[in-house]
The first five atom37 places (N, CA, C, CB, O) and aatype in JSON, in Angstrom:
{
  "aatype": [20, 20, 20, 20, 20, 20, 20, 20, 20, 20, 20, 20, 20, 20, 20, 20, 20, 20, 20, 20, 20, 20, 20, 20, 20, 20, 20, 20, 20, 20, 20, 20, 20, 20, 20, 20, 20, 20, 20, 20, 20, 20, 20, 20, 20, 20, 20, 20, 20, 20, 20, 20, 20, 20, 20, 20, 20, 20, 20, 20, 20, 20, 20, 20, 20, 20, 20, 20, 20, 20, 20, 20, 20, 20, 20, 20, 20, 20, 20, 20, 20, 20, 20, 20, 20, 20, 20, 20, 20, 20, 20, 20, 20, 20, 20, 20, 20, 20, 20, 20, 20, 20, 20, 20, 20, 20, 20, 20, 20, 20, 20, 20, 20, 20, 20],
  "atom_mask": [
    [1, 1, 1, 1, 1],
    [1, 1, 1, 1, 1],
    [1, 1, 1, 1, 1],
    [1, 1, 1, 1, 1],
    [1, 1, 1, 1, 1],
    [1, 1, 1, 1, 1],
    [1, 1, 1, 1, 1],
    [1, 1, 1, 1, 1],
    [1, 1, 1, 1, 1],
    [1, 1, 1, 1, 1],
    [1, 1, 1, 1, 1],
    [1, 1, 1, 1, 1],
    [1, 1, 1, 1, 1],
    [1, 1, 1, 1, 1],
    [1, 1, 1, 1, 1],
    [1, 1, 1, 1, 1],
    [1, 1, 1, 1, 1],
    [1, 1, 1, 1, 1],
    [1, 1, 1, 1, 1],
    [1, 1, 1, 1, 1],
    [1, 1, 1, 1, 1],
    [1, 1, 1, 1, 1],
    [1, 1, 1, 1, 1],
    [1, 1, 1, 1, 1],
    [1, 1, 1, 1, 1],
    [1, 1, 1, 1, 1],
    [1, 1, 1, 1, 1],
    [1, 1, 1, 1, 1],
    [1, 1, 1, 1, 1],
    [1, 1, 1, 1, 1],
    [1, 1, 1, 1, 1],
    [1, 1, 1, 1, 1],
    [1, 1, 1, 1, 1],
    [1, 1, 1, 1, 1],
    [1, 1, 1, 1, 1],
    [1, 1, 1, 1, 1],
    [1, 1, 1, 1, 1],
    [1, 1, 1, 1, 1],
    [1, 1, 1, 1, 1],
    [1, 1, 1, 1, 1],
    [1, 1, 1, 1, 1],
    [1, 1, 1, 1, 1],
    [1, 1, 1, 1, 1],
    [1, 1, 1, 1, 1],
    [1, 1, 1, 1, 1],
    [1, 1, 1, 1, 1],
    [1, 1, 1, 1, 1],
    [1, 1, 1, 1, 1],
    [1, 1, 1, 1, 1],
    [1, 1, 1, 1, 1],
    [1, 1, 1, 1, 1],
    [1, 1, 1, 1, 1],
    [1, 1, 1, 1, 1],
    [1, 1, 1, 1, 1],
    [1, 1, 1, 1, 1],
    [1, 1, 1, 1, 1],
    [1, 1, 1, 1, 1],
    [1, 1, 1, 1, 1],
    [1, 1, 1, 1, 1],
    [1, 1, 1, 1, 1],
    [1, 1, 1, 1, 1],
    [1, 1, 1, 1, 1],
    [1, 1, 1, 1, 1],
    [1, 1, 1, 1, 1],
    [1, 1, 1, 1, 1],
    [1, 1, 1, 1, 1],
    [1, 1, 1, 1, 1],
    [1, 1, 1, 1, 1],
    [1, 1, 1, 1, 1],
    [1, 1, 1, 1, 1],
    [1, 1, 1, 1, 1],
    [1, 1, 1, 1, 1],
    [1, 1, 1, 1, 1],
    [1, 1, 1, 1, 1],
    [1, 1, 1, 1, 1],
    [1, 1, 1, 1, 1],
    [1, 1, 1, 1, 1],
    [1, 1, 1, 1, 1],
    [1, 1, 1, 1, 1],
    [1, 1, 1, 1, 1],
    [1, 1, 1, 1, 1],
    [1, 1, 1, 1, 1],
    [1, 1, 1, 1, 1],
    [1, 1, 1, 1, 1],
    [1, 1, 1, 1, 1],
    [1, 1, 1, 1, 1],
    [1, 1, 1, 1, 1],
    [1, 1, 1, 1, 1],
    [1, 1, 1, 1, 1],
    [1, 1, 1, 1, 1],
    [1, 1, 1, 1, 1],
    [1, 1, 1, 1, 1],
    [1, 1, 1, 1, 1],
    [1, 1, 1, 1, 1],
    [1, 1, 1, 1, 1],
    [1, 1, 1, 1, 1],
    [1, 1, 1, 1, 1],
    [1, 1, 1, 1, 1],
    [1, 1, 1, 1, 1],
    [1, 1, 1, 1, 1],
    [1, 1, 1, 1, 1],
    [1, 1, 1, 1, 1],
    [1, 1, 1, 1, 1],
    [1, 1, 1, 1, 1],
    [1, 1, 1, 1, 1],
    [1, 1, 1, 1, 1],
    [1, 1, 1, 1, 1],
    [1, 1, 1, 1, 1],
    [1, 1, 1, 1, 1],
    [1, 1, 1, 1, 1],
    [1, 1, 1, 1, 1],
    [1, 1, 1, 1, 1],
    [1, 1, 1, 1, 1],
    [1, 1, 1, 1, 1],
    [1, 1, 1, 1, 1]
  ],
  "atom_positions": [
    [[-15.37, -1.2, 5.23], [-14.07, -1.46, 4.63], [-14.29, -2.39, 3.44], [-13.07, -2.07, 5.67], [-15.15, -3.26, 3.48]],
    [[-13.43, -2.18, 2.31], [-14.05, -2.87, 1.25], [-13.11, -4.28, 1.6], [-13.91, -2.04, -0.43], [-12.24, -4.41, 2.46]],
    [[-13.72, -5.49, 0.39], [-13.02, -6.99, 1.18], [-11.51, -7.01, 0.66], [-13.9, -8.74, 0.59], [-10.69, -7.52, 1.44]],
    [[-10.96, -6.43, -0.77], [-9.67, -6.77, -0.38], [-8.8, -5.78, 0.48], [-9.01, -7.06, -1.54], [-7.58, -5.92, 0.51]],
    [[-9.45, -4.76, 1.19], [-8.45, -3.93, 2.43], [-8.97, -5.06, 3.84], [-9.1, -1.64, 2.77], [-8.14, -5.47, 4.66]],
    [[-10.33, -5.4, 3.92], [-10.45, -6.15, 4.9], [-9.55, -7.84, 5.0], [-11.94, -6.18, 4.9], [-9.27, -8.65, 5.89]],
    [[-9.4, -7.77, 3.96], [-8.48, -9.33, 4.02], [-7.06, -9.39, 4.06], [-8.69, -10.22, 2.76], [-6.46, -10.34, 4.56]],
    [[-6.26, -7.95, 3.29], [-4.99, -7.51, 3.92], [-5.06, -7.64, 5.69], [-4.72, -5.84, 3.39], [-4.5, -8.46, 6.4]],
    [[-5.85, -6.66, 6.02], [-6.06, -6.03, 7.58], [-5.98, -7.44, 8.29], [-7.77, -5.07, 7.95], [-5.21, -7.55, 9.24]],
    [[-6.76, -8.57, 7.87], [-6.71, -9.59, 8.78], [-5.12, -10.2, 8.78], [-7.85, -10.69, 8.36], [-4.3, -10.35, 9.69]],
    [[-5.08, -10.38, 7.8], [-3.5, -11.36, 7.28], [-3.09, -10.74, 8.04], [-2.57, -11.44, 5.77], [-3.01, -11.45, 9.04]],
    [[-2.47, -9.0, 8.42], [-1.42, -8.41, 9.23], [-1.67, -8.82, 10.03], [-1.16, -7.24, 9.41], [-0.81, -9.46, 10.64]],
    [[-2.91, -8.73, 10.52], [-3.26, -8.52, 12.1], [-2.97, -10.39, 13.03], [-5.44, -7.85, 12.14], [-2.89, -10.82, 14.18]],
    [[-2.91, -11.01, 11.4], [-3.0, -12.5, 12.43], [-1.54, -12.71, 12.33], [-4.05, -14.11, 11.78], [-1.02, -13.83, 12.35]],
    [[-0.81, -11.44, 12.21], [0.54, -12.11, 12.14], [1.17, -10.86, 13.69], [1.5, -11.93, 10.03], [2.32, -10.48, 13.91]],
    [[0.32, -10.65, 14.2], [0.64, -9.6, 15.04], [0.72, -8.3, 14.86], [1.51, -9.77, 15.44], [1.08, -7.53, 15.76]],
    [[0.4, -7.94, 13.67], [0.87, -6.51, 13.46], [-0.34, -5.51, 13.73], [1.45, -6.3, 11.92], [-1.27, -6.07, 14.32]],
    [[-0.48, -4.57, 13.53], [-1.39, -3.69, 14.25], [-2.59, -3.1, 12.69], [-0.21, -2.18, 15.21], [-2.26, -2.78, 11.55]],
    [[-3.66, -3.15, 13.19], [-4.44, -2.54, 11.81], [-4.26, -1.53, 11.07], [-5.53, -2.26, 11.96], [-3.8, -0.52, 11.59]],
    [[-4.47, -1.54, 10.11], [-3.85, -0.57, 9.18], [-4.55, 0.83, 9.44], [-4.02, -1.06, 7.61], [-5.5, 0.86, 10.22]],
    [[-4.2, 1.8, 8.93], [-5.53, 3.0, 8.99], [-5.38, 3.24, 7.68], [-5.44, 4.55, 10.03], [-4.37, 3.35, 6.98]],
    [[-7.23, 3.35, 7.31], [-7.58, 3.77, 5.98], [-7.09, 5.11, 5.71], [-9.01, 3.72, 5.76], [-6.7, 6.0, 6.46]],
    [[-7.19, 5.03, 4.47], [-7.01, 6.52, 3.86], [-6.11, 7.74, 4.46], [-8.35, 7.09, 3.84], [-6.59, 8.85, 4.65]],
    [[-4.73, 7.4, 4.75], [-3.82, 7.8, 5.63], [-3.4, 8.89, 4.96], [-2.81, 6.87, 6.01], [-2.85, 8.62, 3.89]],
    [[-3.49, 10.23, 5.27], [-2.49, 11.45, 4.27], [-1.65, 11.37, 4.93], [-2.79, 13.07, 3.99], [-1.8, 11.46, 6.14]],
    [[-0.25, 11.13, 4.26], [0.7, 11.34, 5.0], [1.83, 12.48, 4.43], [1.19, 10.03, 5.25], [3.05, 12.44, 4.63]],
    [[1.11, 13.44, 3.71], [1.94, 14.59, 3.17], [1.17, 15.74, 3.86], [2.0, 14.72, 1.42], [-0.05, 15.64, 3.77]],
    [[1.71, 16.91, 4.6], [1.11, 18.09, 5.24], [1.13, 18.82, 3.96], [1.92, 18.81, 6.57], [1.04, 19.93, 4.47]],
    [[1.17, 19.09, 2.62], [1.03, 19.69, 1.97], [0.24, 19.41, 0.65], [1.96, 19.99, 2.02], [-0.15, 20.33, -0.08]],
    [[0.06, 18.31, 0.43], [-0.85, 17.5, -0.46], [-1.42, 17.09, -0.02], [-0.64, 16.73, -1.16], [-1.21, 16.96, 1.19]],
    [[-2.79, 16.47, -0.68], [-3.79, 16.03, -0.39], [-3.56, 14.03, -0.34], [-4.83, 16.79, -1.46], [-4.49, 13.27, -0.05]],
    [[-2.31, 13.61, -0.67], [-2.43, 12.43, -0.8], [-2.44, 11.5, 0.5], [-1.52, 12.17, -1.64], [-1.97, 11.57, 1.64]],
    [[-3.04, 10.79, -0.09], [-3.27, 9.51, 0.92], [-2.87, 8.29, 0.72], [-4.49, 9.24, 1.15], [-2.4, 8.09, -0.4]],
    [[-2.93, 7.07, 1.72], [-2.32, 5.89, 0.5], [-3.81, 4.74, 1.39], [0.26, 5.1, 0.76], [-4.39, 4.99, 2.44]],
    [[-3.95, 3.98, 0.81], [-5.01, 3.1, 0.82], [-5.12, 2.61, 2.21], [-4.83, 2.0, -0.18], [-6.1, 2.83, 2.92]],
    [[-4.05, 1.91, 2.59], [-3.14, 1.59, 4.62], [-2.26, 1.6, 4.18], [-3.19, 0.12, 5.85], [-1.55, 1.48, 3.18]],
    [[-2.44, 1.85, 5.61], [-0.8, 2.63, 6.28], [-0.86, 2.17, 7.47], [-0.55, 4.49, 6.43], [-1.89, 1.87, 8.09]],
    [[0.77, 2.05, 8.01], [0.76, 1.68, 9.26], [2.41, 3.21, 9.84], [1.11, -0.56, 9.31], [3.64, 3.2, 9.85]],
    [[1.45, 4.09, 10.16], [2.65, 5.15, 10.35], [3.71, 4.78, 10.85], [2.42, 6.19, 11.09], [4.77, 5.01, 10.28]],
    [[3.65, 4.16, 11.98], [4.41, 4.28, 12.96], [5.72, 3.24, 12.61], [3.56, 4.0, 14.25], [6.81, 3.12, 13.18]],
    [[5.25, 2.68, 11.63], [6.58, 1.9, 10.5], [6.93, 2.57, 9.32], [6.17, 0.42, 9.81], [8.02, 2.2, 8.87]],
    [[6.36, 3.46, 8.66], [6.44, 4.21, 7.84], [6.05, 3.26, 6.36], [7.81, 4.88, 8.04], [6.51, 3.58, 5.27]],
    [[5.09, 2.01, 6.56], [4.67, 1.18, 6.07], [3.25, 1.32, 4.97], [4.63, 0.51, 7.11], [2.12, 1.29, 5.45]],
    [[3.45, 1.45, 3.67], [2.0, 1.52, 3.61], [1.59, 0.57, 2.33], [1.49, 3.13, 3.45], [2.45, 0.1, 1.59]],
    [[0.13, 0.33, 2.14], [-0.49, -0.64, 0.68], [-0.79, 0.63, -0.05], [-2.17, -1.86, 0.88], [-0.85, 1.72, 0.52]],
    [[-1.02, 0.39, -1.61], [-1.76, 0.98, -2.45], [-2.13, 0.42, -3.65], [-1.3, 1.95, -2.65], [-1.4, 0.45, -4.64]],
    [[-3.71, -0.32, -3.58], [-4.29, -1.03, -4.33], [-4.31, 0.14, -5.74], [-5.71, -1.6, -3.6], [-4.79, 1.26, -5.91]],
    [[-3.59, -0.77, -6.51], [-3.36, -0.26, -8.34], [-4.7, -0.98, -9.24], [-1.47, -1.14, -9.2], [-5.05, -2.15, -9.15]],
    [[-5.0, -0.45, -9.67], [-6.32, -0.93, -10.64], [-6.34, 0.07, -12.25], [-8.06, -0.52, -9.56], [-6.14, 1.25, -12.51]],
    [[-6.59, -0.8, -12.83], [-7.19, -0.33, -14.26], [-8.7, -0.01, -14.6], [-6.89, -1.38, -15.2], [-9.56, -0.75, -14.12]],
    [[-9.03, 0.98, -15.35], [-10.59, 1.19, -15.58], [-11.1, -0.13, -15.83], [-10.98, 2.19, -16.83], [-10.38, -0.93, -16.43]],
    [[-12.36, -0.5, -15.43], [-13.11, -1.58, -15.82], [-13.37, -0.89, -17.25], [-14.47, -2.0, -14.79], [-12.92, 0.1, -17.82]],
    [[-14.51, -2.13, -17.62], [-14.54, -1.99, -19.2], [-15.32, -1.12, -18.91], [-14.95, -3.11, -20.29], [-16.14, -1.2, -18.0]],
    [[-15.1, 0.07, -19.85], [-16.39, 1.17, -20.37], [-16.36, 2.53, -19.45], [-18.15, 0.37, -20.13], [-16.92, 3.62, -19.56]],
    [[-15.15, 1.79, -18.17], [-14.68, 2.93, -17.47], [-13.81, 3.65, -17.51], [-14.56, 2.81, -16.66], [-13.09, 3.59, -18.51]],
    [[-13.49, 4.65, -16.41], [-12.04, 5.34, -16.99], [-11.58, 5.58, -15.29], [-12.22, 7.19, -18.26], [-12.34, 5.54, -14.31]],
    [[-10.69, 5.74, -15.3], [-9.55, 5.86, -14.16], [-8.53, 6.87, -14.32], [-8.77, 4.59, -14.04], [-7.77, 6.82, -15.29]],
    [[-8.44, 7.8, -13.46], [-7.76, 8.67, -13.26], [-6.2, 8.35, -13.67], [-8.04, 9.0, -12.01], [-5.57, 9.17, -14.33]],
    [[-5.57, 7.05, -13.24], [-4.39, 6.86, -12.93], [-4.11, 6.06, -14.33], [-4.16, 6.19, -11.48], [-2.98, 5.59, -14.48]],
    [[-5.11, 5.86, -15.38], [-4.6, 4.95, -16.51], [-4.6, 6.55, -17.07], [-5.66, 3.4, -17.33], [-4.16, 6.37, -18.21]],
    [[-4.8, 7.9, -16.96], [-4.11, 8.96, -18.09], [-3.31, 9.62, -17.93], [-4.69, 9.81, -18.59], [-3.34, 10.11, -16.8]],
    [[-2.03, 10.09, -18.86], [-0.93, 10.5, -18.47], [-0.86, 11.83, -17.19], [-0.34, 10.82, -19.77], [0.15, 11.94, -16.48]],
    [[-1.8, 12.55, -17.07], [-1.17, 13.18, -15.48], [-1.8, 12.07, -14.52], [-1.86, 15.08, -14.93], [-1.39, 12.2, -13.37]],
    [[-2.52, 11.23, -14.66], [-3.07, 10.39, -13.27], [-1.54, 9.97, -12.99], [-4.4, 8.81, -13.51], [-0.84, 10.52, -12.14]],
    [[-1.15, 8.96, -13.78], [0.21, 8.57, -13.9], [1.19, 9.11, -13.74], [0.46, 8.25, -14.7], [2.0, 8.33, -13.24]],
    [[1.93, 10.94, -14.05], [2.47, 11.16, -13.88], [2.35, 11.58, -12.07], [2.65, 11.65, -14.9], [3.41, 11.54, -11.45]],
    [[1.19, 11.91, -11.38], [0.6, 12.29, -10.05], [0.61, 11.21, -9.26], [-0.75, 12.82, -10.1], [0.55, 11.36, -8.03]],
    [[0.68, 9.88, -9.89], [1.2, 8.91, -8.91], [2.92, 8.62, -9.06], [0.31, 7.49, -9.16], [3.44, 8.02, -8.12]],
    [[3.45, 8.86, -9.74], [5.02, 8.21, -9.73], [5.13, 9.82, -8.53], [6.32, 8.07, -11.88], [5.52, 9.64, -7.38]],
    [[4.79, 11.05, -8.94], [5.06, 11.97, -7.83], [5.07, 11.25, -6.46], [4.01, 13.08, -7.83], [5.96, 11.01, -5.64]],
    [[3.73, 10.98, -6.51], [2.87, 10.6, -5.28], [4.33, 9.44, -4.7], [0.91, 9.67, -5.8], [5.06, 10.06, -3.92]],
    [[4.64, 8.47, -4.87], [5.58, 7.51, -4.64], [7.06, 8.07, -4.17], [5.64, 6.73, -5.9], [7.77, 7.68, -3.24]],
    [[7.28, 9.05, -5.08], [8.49, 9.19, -4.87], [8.77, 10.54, -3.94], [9.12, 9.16, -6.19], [9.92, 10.95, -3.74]],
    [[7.48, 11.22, -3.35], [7.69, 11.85, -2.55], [7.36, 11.14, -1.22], [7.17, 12.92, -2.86], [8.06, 11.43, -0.25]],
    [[6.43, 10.31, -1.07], [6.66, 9.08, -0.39], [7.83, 8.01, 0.29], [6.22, 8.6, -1.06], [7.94, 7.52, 1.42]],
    [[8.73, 7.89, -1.08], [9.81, 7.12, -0.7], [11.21, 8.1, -0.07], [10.16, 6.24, -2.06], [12.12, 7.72, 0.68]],
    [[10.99, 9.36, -0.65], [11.72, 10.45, 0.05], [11.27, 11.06, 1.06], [11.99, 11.36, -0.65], [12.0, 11.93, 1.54]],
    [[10.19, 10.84, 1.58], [10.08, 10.9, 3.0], [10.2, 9.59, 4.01], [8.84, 11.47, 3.17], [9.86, 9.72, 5.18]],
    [[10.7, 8.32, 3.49], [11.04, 7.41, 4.13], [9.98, 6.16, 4.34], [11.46, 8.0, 5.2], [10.07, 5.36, 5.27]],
    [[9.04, 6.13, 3.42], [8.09, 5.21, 3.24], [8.48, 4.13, 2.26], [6.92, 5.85, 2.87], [9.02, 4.26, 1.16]],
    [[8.07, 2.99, 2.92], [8.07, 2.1, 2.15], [6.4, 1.62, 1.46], [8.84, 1.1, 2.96], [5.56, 1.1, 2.21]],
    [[6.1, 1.87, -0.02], [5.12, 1.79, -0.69], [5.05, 0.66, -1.01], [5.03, 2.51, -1.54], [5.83, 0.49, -1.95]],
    [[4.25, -0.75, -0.61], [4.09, -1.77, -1.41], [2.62, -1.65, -2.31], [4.21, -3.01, -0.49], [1.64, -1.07, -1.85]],
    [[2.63, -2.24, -3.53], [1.45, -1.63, -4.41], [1.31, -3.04, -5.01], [1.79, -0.19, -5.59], [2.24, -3.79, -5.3]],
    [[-0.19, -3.3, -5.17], [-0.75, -4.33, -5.96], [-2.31, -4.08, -6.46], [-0.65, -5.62, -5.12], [-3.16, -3.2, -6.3]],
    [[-2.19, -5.63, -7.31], [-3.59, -5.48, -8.47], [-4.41, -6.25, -7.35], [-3.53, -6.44, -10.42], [-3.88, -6.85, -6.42]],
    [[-6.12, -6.13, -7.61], [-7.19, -7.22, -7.08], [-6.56, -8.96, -7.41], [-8.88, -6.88, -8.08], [-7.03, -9.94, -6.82]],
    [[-5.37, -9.05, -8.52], [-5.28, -10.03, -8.9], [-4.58, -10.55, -7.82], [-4.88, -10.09, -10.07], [-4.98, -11.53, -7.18]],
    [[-3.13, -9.7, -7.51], [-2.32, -9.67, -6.61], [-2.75, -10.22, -5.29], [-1.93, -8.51, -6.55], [-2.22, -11.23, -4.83]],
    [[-3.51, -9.71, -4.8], [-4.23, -9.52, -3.5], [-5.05, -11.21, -3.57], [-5.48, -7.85, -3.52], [-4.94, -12.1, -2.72]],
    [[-5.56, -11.25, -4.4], [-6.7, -12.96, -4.48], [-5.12, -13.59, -4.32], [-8.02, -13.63, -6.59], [-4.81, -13.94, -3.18]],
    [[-4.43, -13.69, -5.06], [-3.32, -14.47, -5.12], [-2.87, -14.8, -3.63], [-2.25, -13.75, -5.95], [-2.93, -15.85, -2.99]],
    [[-2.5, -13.81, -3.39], [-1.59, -13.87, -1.79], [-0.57, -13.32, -2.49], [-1.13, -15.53, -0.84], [-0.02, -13.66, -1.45]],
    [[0.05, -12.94, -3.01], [1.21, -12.24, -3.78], [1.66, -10.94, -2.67], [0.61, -11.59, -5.52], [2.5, -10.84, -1.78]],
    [[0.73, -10.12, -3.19], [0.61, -8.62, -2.42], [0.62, -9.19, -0.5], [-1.4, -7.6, -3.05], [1.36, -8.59, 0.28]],
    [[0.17, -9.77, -0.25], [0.06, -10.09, 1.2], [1.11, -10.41, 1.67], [-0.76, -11.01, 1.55], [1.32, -10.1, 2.84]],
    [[1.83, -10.92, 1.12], [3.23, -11.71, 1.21], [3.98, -10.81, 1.37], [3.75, -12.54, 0.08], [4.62, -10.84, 2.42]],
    [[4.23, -9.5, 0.31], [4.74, -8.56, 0.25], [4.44, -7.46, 0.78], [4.86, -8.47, -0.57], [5.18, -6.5, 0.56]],
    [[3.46, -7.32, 1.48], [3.22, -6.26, 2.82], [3.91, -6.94, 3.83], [1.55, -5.97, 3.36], [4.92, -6.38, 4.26]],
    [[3.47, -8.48, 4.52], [4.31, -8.95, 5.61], [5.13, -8.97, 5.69], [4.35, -9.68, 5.98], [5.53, -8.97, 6.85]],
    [[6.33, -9.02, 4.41], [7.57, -8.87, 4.41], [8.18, -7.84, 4.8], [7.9, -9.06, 3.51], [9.07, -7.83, 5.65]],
    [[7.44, -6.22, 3.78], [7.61, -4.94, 4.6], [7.54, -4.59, 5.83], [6.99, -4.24, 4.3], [8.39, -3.82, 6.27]],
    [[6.64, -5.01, 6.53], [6.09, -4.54, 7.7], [7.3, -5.74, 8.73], [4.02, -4.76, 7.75], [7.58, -5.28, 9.83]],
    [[7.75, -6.73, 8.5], [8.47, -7.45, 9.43], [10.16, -6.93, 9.05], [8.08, -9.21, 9.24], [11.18, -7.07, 9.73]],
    [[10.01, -6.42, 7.94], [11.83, -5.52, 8.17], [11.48, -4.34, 8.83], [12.87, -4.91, 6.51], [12.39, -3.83, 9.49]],
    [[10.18, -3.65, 8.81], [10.16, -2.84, 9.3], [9.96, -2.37, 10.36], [9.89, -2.58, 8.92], [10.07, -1.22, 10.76]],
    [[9.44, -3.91, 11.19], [9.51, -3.81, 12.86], [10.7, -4.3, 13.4], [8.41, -4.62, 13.61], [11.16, -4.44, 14.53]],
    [[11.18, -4.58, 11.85], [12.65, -5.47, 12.96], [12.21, -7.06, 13.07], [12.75, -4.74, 15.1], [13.06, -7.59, 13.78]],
    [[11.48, -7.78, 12.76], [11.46, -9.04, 12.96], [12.13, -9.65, 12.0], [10.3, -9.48, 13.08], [12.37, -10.85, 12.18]],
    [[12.64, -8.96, 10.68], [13.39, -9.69, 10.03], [14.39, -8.71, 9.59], [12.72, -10.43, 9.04], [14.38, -7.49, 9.43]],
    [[15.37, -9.76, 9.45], [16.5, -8.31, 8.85], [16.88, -8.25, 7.16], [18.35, -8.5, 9.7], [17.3, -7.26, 6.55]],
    [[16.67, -9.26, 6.76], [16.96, -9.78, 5.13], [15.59, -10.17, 4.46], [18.03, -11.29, 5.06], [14.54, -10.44, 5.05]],
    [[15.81, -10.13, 3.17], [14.22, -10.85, 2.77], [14.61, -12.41, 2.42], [13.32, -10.01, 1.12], [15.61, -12.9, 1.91]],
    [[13.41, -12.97, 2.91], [13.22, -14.21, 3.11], [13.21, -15.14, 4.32], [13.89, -14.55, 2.47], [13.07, -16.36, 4.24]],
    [[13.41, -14.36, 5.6], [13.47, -14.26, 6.94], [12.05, -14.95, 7.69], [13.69, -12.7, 7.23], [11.94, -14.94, 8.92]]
  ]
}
C-alpha cells in the first residue's frame, strides 16, 4: 500500500472505522475504480495529482479530465460520496479531516458538519 493510502487507512481505522479497500470498481459497466472505498457507506478517497515535472498524466488532458468529472458524477448519481485530495492535502491533514467527516455522516455518528 503506498504511504499516503496507508496513513488515510490508519487515521480511519483509529477512529473506528473499518479499512478501506483498494482499488474499489464500483461501476458494473466501467472499468472505474476509486483509490478507497468503504462500500458499505457508499464512502470513497481519490488521490488527485498533477504530472511531475517532465511527466504527463492522464487526468491533466482534456479527455483525462473530461473521464473524471464523468467518473464523479456517475459516482455521485449512484449515491457516493467522493472526497478527493492533493499529496499536499493529505501531509496537511486537510483531506483526512474530510474523509472523517464523510465517513461519520455517513455512519450516522454525526448528523451536521462540524459534529
Amino acid at each position: 500500500m503506498e504511504v499516503w493510502a496507508a496513513v488515510l487507512s490508519a487515521l480511519v481505522q483509529s477512529r473506528g472505522h473499518p479499512r478501506p479497500e483498494r482499488e474499489y470498481r464500483f461501476h458494473s459497466d466501467r472499468m472505474w475504480r476509486f483509490d478507497l472505498a468503504w462500500p458499505a457507506l457508499k464512502v470513497a478517497f481519490e488521490r488527485e495529482g498533477l504530472a511531475t515535472k517532465g511527466g504527463k498524466s492522464r487526468h491533466t488532458t482534456n479527455a483525462g479530465y473530461a473521464g473524471d468529472i464523468e467518473k464523479y458524477n456517475a459516482a455521485a448519481l449512484a449515491g457516493w460520496v467522493v472526497i478527493r485530495g492533493t499529496t499536499r492535502m493529505i501531509e496537511s491533514g486537510e483531506a483526512g479531516n474530510d474523509l472523517l467527516t464523510a465517513l461519520e455522516l455517513a455512519s450516522g455518528r454525526a448528523t451536521t458538519l462540524g459534529e
